[in-house]
TIMARPA-499269 format. One record per atom (N, C-alpha, C, O): residue number from 1; residue in one letter; chain; atom name; x, z, y. Coordinates in steps of 0.001 Angstrom, whole numbers, always signed. Example, Ala and Ser with C-alpha at 12.3 -4.5 7.8 and 13.67 -1.06 7.14 Angstrom:
% TIMARPA-499269
  pos  code  unit  site     east       up    north
    1     A     A     N   +13190    +7800    -5690
    1     A     A    CA   +12300    +7800    -4500
    1     A     A     C   +13200    +7800    -3300
    1     A     A     O   +14236    +8465    -3319
    2     S     A     N   +12850    +7080    -2250
    2     S     A    CA   +13670    +7140    -1060
    2     S     A     C   +12900    +7870      +30
    2     S     A     O   +13409    +8039    +1138
This chain:
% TIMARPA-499269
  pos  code  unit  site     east       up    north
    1     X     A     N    -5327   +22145    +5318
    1     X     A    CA    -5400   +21243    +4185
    1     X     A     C    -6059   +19934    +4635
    1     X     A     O    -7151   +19848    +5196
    2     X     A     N    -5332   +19045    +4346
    2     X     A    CA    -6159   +17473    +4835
    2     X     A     C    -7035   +17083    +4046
    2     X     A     O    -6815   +16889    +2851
    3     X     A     N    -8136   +16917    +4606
    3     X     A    CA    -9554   +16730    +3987
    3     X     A     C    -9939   +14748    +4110
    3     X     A     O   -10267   +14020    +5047
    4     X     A     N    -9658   +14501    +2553
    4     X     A    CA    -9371   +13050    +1783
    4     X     A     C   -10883   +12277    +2149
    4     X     A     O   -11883   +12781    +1638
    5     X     A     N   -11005   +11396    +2785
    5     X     A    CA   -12598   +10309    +2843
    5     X     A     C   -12425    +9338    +1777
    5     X     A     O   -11787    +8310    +1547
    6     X     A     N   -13518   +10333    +1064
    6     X     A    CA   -13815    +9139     -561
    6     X     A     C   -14235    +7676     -363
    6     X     A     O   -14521    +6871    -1249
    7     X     A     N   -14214    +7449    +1195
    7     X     A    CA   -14714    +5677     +679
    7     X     A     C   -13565    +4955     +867
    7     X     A     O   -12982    +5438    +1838
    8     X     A     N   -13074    +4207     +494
    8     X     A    CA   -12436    +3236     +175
    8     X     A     C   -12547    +1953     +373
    8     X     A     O   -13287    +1230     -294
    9     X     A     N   -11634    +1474    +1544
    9     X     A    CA   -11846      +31    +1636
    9     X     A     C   -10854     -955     +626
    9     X     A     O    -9799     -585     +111
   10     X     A     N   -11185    -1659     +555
   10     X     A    CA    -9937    -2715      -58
   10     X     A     C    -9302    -3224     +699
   10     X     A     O   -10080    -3769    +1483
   11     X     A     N    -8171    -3432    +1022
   11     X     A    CA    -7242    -3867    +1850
   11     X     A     C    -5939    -4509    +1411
   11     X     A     O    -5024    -3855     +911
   12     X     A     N    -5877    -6348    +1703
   12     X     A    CA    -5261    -6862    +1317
   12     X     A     C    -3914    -6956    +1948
   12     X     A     O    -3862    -7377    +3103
   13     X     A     N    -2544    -6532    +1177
   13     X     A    CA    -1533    -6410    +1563
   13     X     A     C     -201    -6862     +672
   13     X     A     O     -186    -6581     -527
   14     X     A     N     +817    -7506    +1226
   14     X     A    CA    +2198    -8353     +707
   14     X     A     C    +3340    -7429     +583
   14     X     A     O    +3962    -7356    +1643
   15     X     A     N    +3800    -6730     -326
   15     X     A    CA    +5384    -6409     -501
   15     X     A     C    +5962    -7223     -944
   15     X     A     O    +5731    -8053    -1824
   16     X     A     N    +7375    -6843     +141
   16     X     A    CA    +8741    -7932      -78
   16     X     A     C    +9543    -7300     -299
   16     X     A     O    +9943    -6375     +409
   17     X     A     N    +9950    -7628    -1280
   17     X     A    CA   +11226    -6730    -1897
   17     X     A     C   +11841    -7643    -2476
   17     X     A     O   +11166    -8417    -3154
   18     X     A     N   +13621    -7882    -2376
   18     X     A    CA   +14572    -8476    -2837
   18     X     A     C   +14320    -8519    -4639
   18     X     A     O   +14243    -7396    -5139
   19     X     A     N   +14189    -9729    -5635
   19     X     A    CA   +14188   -10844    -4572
   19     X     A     C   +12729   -11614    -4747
   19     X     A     O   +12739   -12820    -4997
   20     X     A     N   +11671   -11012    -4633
   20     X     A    CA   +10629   -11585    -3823
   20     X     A     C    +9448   -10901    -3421
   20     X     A     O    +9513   -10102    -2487
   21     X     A     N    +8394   -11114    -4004
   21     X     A    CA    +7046   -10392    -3027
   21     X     A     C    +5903   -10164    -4144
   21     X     A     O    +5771   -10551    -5305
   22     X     A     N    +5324    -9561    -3488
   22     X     A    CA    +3933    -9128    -4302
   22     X     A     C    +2506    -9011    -3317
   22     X     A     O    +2248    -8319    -2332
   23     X     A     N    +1863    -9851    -3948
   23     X     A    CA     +193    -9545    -3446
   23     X     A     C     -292    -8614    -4188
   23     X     A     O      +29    -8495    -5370
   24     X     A     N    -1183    -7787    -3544
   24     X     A    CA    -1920    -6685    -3906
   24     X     A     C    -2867    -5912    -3309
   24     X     A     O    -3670    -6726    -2851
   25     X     A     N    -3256    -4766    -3036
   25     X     A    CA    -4627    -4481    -2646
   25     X     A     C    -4245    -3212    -2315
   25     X     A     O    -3315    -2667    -2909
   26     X     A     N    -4847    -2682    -1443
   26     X     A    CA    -4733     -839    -1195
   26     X     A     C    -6290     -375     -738
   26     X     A     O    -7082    -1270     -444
   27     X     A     N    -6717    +1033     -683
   27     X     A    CA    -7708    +1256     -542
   27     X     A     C    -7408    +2934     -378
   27     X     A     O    -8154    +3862     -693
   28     X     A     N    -6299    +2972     +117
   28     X     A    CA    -5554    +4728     +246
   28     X     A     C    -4838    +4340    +1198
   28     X     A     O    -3790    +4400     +556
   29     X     A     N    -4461    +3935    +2345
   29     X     A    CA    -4142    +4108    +3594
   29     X     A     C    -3857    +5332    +4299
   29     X     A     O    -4775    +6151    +4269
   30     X     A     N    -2854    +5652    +4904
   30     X     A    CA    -2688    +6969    +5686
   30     X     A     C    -1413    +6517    +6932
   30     X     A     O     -813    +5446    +6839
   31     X     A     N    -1187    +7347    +7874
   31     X     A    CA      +66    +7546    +8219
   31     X     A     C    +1208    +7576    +7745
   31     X     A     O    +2233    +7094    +8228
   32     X     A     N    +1036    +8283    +6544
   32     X     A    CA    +2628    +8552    +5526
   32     X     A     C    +2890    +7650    +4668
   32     X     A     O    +4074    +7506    +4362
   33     X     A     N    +1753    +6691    +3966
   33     X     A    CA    +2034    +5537    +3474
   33     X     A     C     +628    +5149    +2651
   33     X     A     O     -468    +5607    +2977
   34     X     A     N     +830    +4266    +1575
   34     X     A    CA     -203    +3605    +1241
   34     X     A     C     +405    +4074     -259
   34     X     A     O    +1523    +4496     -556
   35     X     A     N    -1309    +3721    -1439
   35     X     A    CA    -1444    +3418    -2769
   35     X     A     C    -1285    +2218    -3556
   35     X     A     O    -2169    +2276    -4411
   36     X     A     N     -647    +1212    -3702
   36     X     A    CA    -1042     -322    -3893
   36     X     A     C    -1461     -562    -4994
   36     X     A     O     -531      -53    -5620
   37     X     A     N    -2252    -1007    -5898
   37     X     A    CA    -2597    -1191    -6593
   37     X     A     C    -2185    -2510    -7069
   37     X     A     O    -2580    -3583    -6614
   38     X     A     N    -1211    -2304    -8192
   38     X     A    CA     -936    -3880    -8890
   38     X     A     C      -87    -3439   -10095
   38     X     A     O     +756    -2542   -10062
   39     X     A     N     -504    -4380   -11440
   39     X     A    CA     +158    -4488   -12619
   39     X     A     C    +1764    -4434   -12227
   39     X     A     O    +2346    -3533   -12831
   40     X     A     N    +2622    -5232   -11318
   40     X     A    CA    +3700    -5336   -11043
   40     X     A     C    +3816    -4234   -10165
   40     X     A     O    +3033    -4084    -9227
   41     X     A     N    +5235    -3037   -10536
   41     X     A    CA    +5577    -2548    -9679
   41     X     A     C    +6891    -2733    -9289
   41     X     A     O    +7558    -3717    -9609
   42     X     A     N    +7375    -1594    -8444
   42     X     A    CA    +8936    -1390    -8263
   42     X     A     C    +9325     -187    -8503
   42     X     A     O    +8599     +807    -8531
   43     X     A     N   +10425     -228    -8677
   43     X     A    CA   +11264     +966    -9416
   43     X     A     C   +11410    +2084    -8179
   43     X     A     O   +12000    +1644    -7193
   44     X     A     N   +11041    +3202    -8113
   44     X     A    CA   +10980    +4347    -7124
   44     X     A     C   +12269    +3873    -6612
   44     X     A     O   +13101    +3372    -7368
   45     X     A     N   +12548    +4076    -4790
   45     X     A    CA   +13486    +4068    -4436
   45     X     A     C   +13842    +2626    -3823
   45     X     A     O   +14738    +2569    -2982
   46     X     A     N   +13245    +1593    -4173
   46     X     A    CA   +13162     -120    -3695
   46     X     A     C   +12125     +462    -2023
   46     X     A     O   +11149    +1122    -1669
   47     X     A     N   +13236     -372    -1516
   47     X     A    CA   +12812     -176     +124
   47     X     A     C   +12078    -1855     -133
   47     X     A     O   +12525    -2794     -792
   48     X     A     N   +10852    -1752     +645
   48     X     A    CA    +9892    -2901     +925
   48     X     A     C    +9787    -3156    +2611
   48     X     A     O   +10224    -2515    +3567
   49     X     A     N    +9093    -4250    +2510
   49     X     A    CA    +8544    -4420    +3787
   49     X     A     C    +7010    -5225    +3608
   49     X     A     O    +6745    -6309    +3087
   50     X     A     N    +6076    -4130    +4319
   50     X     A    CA    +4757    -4704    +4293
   50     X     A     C    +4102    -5425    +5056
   50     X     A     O    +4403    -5333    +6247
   51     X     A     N    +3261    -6152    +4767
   51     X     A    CA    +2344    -6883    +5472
   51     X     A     C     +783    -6453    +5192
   51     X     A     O     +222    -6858    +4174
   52     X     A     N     +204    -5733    +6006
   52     X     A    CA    -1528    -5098    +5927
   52     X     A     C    -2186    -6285    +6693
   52     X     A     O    -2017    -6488    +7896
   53     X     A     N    -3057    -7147    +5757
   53     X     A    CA    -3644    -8079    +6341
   53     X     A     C    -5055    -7447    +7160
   53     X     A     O    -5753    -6736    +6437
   54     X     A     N    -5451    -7597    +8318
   54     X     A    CA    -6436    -6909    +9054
   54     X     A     C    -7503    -7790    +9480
   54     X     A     O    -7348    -8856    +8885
   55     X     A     N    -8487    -7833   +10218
   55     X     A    CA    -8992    -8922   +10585
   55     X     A     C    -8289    -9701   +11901
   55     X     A     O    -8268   -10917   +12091
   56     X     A     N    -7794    -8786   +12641
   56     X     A    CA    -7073    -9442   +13870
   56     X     A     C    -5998    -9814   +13448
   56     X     A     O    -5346   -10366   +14334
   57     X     A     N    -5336    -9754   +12173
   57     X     A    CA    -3865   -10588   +12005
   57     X     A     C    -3415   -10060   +10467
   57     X     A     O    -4015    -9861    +9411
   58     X     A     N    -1796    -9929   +11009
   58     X     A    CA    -1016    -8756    +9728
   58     X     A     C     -641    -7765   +10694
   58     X     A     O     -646    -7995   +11904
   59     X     A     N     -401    -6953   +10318
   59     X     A    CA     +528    -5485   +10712
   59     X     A     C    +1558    -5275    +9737
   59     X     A     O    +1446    -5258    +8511
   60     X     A     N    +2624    -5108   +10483
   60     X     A    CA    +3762    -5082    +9287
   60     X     A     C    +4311    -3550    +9543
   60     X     A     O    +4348    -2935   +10609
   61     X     A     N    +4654    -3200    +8454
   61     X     A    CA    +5140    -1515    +8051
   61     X     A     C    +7036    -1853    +7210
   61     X     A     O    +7468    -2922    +6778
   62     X     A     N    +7405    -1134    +7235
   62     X     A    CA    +8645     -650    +5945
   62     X     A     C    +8277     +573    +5493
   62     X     A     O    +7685    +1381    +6208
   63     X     A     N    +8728     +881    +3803
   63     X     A    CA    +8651    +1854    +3340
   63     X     A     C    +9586    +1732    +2325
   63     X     A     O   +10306     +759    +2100
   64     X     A     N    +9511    +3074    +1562
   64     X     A    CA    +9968    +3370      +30
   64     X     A     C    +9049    +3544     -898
   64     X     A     O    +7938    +4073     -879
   65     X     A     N    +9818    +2902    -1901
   65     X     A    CA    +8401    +3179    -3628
   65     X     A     C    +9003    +4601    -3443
   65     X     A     O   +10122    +4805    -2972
   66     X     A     N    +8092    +5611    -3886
   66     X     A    CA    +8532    +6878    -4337
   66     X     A     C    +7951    +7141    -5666
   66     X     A     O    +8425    +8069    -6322
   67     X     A     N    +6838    +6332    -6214
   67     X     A    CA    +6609    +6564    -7724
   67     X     A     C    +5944    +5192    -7988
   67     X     A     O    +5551    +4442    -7095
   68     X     A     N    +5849    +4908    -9541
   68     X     A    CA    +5651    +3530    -9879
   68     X     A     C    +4498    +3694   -11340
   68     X     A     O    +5014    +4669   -11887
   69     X     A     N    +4054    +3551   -11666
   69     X     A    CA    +3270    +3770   -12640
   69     X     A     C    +2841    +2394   -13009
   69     X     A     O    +2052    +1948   -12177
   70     X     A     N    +3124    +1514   -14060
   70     X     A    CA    +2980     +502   -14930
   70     X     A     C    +1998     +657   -15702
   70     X     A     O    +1960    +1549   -16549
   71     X     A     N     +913     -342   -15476
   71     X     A    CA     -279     -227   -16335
   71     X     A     C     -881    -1470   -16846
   71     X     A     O    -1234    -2227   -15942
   72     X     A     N    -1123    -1938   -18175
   72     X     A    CA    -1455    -3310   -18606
   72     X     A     C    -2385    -3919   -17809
   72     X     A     O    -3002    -3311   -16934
   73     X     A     N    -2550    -5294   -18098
   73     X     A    CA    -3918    -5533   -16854
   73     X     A     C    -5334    -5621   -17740
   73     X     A     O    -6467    -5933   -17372
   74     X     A     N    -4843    -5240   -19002
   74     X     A    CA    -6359    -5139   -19951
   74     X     A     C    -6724    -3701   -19164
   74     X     A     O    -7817    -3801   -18606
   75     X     A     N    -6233    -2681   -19017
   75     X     A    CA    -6989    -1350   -19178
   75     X     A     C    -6974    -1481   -17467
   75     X     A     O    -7778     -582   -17220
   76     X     A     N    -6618    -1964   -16278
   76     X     A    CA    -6493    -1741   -15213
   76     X     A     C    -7486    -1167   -14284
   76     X     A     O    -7278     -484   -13281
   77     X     A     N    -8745    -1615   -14859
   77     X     A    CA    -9916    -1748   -14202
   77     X     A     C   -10686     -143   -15015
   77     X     A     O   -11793     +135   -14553
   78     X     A     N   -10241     +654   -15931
   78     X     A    CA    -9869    +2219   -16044
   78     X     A     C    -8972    +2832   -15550
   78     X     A     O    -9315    +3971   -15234
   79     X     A     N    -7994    +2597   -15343
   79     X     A    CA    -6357    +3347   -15217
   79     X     A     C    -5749    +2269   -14467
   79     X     A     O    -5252    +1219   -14873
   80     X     A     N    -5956    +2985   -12641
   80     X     A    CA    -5074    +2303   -11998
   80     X     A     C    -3628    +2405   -11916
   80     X     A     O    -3080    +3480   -12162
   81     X     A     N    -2960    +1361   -11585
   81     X     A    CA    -1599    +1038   -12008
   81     X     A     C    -1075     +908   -10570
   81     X     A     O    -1801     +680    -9603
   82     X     A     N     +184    +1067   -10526
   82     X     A    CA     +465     +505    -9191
   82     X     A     C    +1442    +1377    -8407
   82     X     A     O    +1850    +2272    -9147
   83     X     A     N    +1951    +1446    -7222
   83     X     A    CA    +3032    +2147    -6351
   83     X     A     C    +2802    +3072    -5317
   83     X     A     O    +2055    +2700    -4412
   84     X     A     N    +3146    +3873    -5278
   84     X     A    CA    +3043    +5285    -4006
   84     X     A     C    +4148    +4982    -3272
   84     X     A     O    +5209    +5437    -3700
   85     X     A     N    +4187    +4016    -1797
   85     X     A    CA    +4400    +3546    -1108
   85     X     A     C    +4907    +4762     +448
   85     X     A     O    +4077    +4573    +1338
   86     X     A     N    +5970    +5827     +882
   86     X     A    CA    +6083    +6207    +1691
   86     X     A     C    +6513    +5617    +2817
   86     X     A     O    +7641    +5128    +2759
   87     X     A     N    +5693    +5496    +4214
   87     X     A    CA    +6566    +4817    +5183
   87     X     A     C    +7656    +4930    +5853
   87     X     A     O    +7667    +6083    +6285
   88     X     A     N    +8660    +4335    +6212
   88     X     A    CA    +9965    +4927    +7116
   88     X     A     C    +9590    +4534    +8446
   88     X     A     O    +9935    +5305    +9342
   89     X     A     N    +8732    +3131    +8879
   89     X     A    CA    +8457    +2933   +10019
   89     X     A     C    +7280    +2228    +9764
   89     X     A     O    +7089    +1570    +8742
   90     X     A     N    +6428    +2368   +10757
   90     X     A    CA    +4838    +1062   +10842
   90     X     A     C    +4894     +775   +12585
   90     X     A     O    +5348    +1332   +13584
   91     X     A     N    +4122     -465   +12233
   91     X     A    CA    +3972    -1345   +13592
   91     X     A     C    +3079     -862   +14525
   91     X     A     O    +2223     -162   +13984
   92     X     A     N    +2926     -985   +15921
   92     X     A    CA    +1826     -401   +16472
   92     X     A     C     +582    -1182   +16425
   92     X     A     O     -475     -827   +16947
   93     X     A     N     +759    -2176   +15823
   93     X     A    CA    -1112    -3084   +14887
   93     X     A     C    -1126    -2084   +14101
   93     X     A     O    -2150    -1405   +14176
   94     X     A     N     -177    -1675   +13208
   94     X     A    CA     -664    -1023   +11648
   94     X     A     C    -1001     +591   +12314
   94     X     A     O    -1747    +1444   +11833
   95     X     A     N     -321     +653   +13355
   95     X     A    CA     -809    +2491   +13364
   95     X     A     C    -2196    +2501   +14368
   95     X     A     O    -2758    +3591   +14480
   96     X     A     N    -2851    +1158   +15211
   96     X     A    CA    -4228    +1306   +15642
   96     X     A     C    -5031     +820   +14359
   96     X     A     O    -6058    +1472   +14165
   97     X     A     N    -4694     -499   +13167
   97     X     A    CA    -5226     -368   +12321
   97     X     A     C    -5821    +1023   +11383
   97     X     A     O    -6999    +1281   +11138
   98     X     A     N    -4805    +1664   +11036
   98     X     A    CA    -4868    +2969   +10304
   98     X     A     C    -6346    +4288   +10992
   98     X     A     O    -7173    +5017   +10445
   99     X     A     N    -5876    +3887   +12743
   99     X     A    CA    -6620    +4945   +13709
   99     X     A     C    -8255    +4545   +13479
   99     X     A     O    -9112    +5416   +13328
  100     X     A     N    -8544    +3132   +13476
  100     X     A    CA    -9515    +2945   +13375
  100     X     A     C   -10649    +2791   +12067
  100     X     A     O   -11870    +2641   +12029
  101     X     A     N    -9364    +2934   +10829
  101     X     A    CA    -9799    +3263    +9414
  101     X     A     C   -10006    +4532    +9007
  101     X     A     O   -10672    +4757    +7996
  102     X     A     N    -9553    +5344    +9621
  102     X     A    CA    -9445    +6988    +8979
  102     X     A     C   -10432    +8055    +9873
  102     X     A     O   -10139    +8692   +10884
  103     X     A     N   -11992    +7993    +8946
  103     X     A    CA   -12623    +8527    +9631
  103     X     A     C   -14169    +8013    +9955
  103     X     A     O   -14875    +8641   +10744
């Protein structure tokens, strides 16, 4: 069973998805994909391409939305909103990024 590290960084990151992009934030990082947190989502199934801003640069990933959950931005800051992000491929910045976050 994979054993989850409750701290949480914030981590600023760009989806691009046809036809445009989204700023947003993650703080659930893994190998298999990311949490993003934002009022705007995408519809499960919208292939993205990410940008994980790091301190040494971006690291860019692709993935799939696999779930989307829409949440007002009054209640946001109770009930996070936002996309479950699976990866199909990540960069080798984003997979030493990830190595040196997890843990």
């Amino acid at each position: 069973m994979e054993k989850r590290d409750n701290r949480r960084k914030r981590i600023r990151v760009t989806l691009s998805a046809e036809p445009g992009s989204i700023r947003a934030f993650t703080g659930d990082l893994s190998y298999n994909g990311l949490f993003v947190v934002s009022a705007k989502v995408l519809p499960p199934g919208t292939r993205i391409r990410l940008q994980v801003h790091t301190k040494e640069g971006v690291a860019l990933g692709v993935g799939v939305v696999r779930w989307a959950r829409r949440v007002p931005m009054e209640v946001m800051r109770d009930i996070k909103g936002g996309m479950g992000v699976e990866f199909t491929w990540i960069s080798a910045e984003l997979k030493k990024f990830i190595d040196g976050n997890m843990g």
